[in-house]
C-alpha positions in Angstrom: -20.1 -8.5 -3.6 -17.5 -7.4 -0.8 -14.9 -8.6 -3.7 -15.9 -6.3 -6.1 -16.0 -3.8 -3.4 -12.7 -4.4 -1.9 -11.2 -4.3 -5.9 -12.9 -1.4 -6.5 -11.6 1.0 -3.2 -7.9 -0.6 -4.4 -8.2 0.8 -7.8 -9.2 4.4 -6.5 -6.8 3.7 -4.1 -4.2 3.4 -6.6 -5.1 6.1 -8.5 -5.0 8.6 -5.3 -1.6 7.7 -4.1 -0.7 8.0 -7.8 -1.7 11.6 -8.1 -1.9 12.5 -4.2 0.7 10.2 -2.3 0.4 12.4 1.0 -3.4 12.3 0.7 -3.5 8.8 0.3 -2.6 7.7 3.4 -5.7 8.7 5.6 -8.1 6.8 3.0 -5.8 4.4 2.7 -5.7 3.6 6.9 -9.4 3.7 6.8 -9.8 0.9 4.4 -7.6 -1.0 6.6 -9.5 -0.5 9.3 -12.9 -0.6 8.2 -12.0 -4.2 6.5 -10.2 -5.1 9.3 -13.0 -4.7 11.7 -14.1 -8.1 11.6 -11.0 -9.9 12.2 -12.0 -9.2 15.9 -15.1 -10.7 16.0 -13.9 -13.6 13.9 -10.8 -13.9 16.0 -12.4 -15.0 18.8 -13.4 -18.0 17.4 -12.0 -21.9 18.8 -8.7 -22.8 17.8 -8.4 -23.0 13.7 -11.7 -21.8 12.8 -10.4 -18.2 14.2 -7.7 -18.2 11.9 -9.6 -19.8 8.8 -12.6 -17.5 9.3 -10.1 -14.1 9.2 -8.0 -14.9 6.3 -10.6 -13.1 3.9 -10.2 -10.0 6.0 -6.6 -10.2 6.3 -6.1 -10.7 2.7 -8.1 -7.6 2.2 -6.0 -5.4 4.3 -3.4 -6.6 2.3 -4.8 -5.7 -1.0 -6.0 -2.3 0.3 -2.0 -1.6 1.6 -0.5 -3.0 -2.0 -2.3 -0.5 -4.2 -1.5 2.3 -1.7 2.3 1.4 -1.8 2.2 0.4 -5.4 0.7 4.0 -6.6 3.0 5.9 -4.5 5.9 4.1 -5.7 5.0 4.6 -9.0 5.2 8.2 -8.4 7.9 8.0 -7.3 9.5 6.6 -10.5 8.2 9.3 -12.7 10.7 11.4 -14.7 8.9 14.7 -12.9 
């Protein structure tokens, strides 16, 4: 379920920095943060399991800053 959710807010993503690159940014930071959220909690955990128990978080984040960058920069390459 929170896969489908996370692809789903990267495709609208994309398609906002695409046609709004300024306006993009503020959704595009609160995604971030919003899946970032638990990395705290799951952070705190003993030695490896910290790290193992945030990767699906962190990956996330990373999706959610990808689309962002890849819609604006596909603006960007647009004959117009």
């Amino acid at each position: 379920m929170t896969i489908a959710i996370v692809a789903g807010f990267c495709v609208v993503l994309l398609i906002l920095a695409f046609l709004l690159p300024r306006l993009s940014r503020g959704p595009e930071r609160g995604g971030s943060k919003a899946a970032g959220a638990p990395t705290k909690v799951t952070g705190k955990a003993p030695g490896k399991l910290g790290e193992w128990l945030g990767k699906p978080f962190r990956s996330s984040q990373k999706a959610i800053h990808k689309s962002g960058s890849s819609g604006r920069k596909g603006r960007g390459k647009m004959p117009f």
